[in-house]
C-alpha positions as CSV (number, residue, x, y, z in Angstrom):
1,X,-13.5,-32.4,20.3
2,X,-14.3,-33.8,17.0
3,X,-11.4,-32.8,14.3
4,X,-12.9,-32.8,10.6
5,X,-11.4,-32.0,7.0
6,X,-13.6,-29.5,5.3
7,X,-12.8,-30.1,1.7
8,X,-13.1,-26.7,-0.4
9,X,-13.2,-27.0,-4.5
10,X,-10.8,-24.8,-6.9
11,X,-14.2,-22.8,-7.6
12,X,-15.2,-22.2,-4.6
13,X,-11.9,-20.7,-3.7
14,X,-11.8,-18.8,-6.9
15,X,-15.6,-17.2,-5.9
16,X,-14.2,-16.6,-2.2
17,X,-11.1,-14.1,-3.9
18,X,-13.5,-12.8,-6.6
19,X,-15.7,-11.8,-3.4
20,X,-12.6,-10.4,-1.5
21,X,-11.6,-8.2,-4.1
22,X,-15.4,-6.7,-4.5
23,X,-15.2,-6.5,-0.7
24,X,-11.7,-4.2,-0.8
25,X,-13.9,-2.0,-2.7
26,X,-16.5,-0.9,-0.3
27,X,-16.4,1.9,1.3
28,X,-16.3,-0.1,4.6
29,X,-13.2,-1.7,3.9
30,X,-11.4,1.6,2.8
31,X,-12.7,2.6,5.8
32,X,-11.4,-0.4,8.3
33,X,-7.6,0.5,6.0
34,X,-8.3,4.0,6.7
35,X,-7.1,3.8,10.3
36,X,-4.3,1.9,9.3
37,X,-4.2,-0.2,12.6
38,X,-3.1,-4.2,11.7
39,X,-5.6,-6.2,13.7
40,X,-2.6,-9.0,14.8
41,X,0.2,-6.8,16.2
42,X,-1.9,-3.5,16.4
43,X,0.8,-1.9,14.9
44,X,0.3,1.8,12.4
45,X,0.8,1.7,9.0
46,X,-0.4,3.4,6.0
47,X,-3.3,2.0,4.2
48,X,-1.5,0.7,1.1
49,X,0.3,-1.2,3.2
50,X,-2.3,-3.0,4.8
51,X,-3.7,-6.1,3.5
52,X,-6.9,-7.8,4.0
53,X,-6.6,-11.6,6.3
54,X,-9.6,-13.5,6.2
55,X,-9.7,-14.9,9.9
56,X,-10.5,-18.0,9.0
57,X,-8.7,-18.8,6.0
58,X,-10.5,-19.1,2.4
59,X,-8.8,-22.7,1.6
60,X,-9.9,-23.6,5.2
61,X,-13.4,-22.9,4.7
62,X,-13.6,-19.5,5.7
63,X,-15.8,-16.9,4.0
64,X,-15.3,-13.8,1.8
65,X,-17.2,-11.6,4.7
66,X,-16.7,-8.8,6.7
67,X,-17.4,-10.9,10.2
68,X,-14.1,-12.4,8.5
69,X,-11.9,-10.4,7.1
70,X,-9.2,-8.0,9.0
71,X,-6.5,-5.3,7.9
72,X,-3.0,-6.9,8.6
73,X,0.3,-5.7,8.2
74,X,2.2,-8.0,5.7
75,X,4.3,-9.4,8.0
76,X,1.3,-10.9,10.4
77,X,-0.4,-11.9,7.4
78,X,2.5,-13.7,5.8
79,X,3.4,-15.3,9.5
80,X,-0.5,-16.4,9.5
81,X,-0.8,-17.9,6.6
82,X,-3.5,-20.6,6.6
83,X,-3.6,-21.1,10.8
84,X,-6.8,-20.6,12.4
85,X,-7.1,-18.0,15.2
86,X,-6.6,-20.6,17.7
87,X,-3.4,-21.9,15.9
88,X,-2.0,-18.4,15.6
89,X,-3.3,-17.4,18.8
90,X,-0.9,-20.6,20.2
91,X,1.7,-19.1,17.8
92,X,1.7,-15.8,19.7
93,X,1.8,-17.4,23.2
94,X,4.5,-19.4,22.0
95,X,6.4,-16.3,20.8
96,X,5.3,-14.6,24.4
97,X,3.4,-12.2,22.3
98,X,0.3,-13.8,23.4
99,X,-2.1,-12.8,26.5
């Protein structure tokens, strides 16, 4: 398997956040905080506390989109950071939290 750097610009970065924060405006995203369920741990919290992870990350060429974005708790999106959903997945398994 071929392992490759996608380079992403400050401006494309900045238009990826500007589209997020049109995105948390939708009704469809107050919807997907609505039921206040974190997509990583599947835990229940209240909307505000829910924040939105992009599954593949912005800086690593992930898109502003809802095929990409998920409600997490703060805590799985903090542990996530900028891993992959393979790489986090691994993170799990390695925590046994995995499959």
């Amino acid at each position: 398997m071929s392992h490759f750097i996608v380079e992403i610009t400050e401006q494309e970065i900045k238009r990826e956040k500007e589209k997020a924060r049109e995105l948390r405006k939708t009704r469809w995203w107050k919807n997907r905080v609505a039921q206040g369920i974190c997509h990583y741990c599947g835990g229940t919290f209240p909307p505000e506390e829910l924040t939105m992870d992009h599954l593949v990350p912005v800086v690593r060429g992930g898109k502003s989109s809802r095929g990409n974005v998920v409600p997490a708790c703060k805590e799985c999106n903090s542990r996530k950071k900028y891993l992959l959903p393979v790489e986090w997945e691994e993170y799990l398994v390695s925590l046994g939290k995995g499959e």
